[in-house]
DOBALUM-577758 format. One record per residue (C-alpha): x, y, z. Coordinates in nm, 3 decimals. Each point is the difference from the previous one (the first is absolute). Last residue first. Layout:
// DOBALUM-577758
SITE|xx|yy|zz
SITE|X|Y|Z $
...
// end
This chain:
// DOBALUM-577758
SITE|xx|yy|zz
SITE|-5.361|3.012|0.276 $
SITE|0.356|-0.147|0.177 $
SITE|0.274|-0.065|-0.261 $
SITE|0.035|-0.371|-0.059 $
SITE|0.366|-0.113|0.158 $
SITE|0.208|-0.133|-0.251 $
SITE|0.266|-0.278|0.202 $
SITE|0.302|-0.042|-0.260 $
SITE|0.143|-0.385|0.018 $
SITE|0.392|0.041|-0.056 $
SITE|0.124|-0.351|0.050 $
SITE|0.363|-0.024|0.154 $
SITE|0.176|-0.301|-0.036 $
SITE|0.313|-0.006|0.220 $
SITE|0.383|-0.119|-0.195 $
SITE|0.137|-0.357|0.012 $
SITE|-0.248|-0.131|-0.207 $
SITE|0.051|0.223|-0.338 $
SITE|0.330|-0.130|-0.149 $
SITE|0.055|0.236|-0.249 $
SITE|0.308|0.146|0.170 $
SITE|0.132|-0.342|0.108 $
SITE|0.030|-0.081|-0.347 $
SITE|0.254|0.294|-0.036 $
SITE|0.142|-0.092|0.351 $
SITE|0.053|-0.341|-0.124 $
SITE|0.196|0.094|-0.350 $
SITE|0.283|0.203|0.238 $
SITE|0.077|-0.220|0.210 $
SITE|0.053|-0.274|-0.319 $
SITE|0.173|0.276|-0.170 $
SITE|0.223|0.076|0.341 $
SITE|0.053|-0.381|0.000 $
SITE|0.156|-0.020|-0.356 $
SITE|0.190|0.322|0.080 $
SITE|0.189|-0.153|0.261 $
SITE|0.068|-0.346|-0.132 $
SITE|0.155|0.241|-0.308 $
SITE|0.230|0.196|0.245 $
SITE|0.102|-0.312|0.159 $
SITE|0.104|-0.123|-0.332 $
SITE|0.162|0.387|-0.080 $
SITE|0.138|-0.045|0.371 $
SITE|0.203|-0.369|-0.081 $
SITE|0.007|-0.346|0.140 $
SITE|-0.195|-0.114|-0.284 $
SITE|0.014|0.046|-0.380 $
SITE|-0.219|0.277|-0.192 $
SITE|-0.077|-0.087|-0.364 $
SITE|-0.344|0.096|-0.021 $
SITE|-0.117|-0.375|-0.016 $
SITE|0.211|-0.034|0.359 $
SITE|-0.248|0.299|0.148 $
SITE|-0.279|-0.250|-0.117 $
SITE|0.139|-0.292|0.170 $
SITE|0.053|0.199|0.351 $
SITE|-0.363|0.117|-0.023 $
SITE|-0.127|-0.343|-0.074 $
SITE|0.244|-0.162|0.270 $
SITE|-0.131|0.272|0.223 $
SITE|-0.352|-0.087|-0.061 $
SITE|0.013|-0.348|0.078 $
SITE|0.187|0.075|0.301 $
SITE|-0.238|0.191|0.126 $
SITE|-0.285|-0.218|-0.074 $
SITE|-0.269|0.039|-0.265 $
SITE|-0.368|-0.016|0.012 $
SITE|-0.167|0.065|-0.340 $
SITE|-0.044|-0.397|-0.111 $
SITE|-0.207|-0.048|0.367 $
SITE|-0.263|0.235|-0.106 $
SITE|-0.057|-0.138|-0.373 $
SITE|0.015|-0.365|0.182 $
SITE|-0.266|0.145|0.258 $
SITE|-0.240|0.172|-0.308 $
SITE|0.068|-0.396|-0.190 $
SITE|-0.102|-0.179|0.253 $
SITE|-0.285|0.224|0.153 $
SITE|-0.108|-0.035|-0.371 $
SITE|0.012|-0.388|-0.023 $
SITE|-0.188|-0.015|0.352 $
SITE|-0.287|0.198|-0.171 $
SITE|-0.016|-0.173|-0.285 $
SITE|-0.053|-0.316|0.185 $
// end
């Protein structure tokens, strides 16, 4: 039982991160409207811009950490015993 409740609850957590498009472009357009920017204009299309060179920008920065894209090498040093 407590197993099913946390496969649940980690697939809920999942499923409450995905987005659509045009979810996220009513947030972005929304936010650039809190700034005072109206539409049909460059400095709004200039803020839509910006929003999603942030958001470009913020997954290449996690991307750098991100460890299981790149090869794993192990150094393992072989000592040879000198010969009496």
């Amino acid at each position: 039982m407590r197993i099913r409740i946390a496969l649940v609850l980690a697939c809920t957590t999942l499923l409450a991160g995905c987005v659509s498009s045009e979810e996220q472009r009513a947030r972005d357009e929304e936010k650039c409207r809190s700034y005072g920017f109206t539409k049909r204009n460059d400095a709004f299309a200039e803020c839509l811009q910006r929003i999603e060179l942030d958001r470009r920008a913020e997954f290449r920065r996690r991307s750098e950490f991100d460890d299981w894209d790149r090869p794993f090498v192990v150094y393992r040093p072989i000592v040879v015993a000198p010969s009496p």
